[in-house]
TORLUMZA-801141 format. One record per residue (C-alpha): x, y, z. Coordinates in steps of 0.25 Angstrom, whole numbers, plus 2048, in hexadecimal, padded with zeros to 3 digits. Each point is the difference from the previous one (the first is absolute). Layout:
% residues N
XYZ;...
END
This chain:
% residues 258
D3E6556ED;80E8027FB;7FE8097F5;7F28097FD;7FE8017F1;80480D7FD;80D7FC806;8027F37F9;7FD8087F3;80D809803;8087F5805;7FD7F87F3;80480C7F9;80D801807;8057F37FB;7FC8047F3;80980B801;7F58087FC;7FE80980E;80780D7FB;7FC7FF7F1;7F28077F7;7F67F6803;7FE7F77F3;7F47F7806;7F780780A;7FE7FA80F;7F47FD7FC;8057F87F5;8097F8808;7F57FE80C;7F77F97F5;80B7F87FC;8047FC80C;7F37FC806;7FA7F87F3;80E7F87FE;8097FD80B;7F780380C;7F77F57F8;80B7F77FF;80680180C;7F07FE808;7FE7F37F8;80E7F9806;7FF80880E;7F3804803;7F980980C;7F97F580A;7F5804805;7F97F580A;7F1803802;7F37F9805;7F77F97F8;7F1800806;7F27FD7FE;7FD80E7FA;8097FC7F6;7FB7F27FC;7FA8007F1;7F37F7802;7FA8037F1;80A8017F4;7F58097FA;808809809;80C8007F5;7FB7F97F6;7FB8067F5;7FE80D806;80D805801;8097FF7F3;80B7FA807;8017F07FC;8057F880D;8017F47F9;7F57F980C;7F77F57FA;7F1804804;7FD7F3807;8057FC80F;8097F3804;8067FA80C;80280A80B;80480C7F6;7FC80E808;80580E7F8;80480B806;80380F7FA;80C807806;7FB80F806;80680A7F8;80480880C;80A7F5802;8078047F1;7FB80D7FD;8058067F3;80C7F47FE;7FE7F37FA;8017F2808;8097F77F9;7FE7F2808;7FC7FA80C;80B7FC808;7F57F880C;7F37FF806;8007FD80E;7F27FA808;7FF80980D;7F07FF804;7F97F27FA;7F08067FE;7F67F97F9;8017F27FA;80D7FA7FB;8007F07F9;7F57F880A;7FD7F1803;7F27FF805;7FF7F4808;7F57FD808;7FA80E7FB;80A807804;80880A7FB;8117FD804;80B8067F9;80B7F37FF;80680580D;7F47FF807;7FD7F17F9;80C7FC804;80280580F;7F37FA803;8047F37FB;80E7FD806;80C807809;80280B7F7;8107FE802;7FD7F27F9;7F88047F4;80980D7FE;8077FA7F4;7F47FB7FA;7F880F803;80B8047F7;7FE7F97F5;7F1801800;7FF80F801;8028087F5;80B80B800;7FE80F7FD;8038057F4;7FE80C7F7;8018067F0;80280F7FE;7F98057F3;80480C7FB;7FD80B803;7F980080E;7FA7F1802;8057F480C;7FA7F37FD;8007F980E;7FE7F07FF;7FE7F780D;7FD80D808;7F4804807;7F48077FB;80080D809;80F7FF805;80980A803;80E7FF7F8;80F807802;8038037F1;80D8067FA;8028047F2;80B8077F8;7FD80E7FB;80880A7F8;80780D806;7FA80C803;80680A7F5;80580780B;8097F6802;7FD800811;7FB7F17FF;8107FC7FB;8087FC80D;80B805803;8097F37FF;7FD8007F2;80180D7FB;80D7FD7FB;7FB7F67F5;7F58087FC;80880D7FD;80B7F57F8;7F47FD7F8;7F880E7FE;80D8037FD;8037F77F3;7F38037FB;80080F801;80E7FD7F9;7F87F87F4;7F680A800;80880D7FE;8067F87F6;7F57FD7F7;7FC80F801;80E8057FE;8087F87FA;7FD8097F3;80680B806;810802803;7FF810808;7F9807807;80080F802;80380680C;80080E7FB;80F804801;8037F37F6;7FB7F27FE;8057F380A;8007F27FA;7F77F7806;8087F57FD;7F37F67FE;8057F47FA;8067FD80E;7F27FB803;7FD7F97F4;8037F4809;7F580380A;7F57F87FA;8097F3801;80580480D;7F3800805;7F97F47FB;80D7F9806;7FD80780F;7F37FB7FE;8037F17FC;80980080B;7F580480B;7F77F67F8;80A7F3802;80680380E;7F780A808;80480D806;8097FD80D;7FD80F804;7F07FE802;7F97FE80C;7FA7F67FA;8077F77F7;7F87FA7F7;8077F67F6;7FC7FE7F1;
END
C-alpha cells in the first residue's frame, strides 16, 4: 500500500495548494467525495481481483431461494434448461464492496452429473462414450466437437450462471470488485493513475463548491483561491477517462482493454 487515506487525503490537498491554508471543505468532505466518485470510477476500469472457490455449499438448487423472497430482481427465469447450474458468490469473498464482473470460471473438481449418453443403461459422459468406442488419440477431434464447452453468465449482484458444467462440481472463479475505501487493495504500480484521476475530480469538486467564492480569510488578511483555474477539471477528467476507456492503462497489473 502506497499511501493510507489519511495520507492521500494531505497529499491531494498539497497539489491543491490547499496544505497550509483555513480548511474550506472538511476531510471528511473530501473522503466522501473521493470514495463515491473517483475511487468508483477508477474500480469499474481497474478493479480488485479476487480468485475464490466456488463449491457445492454454494450451488442454489431451488430459485425459491432468491426468488420472490429477497427484493433483489436477478433477472433468472423460474424454469431450468440445458445443463444451467447457479451459484451465489459467499459474501466473505466481497465483503462490504461491490463485484463489477466476472473475469472466468475455471472447472477444478467435476462432482455429480455433467451432459450424459446412456447407452446400453449406462450412464457415460461423452469422454467416456468415446474412449470406449475407439483410440482415444483418433476420436479426439470428434470429442471436441461433441462435448459442450464451459461457460458462465454473471447476474448482478452476486449470481454465476454455469452452463455445460457439472451438477456438484467445484470451480475456480475470479471476479472484479471495487476498492477498499482505504485504498490498501490499489497496487502500487498504478497509484500513480489513480491519484491523476482523484485528483481531476477533487479539482471539479472544489469547483463546483467554490467557485462562488474568490478569498478566504486566514485571519491576518484574505488570499485568492484562484478557482477558475479548475474550471477545466470536469473536462479534464472525462478526457482522462476516455482515454483509459479506448487504450487501457499500461501501468496496471492487468491490462484490460476496452
Amino acid at each position: 500500500m502506497m499511501y493510507n487515506l489519511s495520507e492521500f487525503i494531505k497529499l491531494l490537498k498539497q497539489d491543491l495548494g490547499l496544505r497550509d491554508l483555513p480548511q474550506v471543505i472538511s476531510d471528511q468532505d473530501m473522503v466522501e467525495r473521493l470514495t463515491q466518485s473517483a475511487l468508483k470510477e477508477f474500480s469499474i476500469r481497474y478493479p480488485h481481483r479476487v480468485k475464490f472457490a466456488l463449491t457445492r455449499e454454494d450451488r442454489v438448487r431451488n430459485l425459491e431461494q432468491l426468488i420472490p423472497s429477497g427484493n433483489i430482481n436477478y433477472g433468472l427465469p423460474y424454469y431450468d434448461f440445458g445443463n444451467r447450474f447457479i451459484y451465489k458468490i459467499p459474501r466473505a469473498v466481497y465483503g462490504q464492496n461491490s463485484i463489477i464482473n466476472l473475469f472466468t470460471v475455471e472447472t477444478k473438481g467435476p462432482y455429480g452429473y455433467a451432459d450424459y449418453y446412456y447407452p446400453f443403461g449406462n450412464a457415460l459422459t461423452p469422454e467416456m462414450a468415446l474412449s470406449a468406442i475407439s483410440d482415444y488419440r483418433l476420436v479426439a477431434s470428434l470429442q471436441q466437437a461433441v462435448t459442450p464447452a464451459l461457460t458462465w453468465q454473471f447476474r448482478h449482484p452476486d449470481i454465476i450462471e454455469i452452463f455445460n458444467g457439472w451438477s456438484d462440481g467445484t470451480y475456480i472463479a475470479e471476479i472484479g470488485i471495487t476498492h477498499d475505501a482505504s485504498l490498501a487493495t490499489i497496487p502500487p504500480a498504478v497509484f500513480s493513475s489513480f491519484r491523476e484521476l482523484a485528483l481531476l475530480d477533487m479539482k471539479e469538486y472544489f469547483y463546483q463548491t467554490m467557485k462562488r467564492v474568490e478569498n478566504v480569510n486566514v485571519g491576518v488578511g484574505e488570499i485568492s483561491l484562484k478557482i477558475d483555474d479548475w474550471s477545466s477539471a470536469s473536462q479534464d477528467k472525462k478526457e482522462l477517462l476516455r482515454q483509459w476507456d479506448e487504450s487501457g492503462n499500461l501501468d496496471f497489473d492487468y491490462i484490460t482493454y476496452f
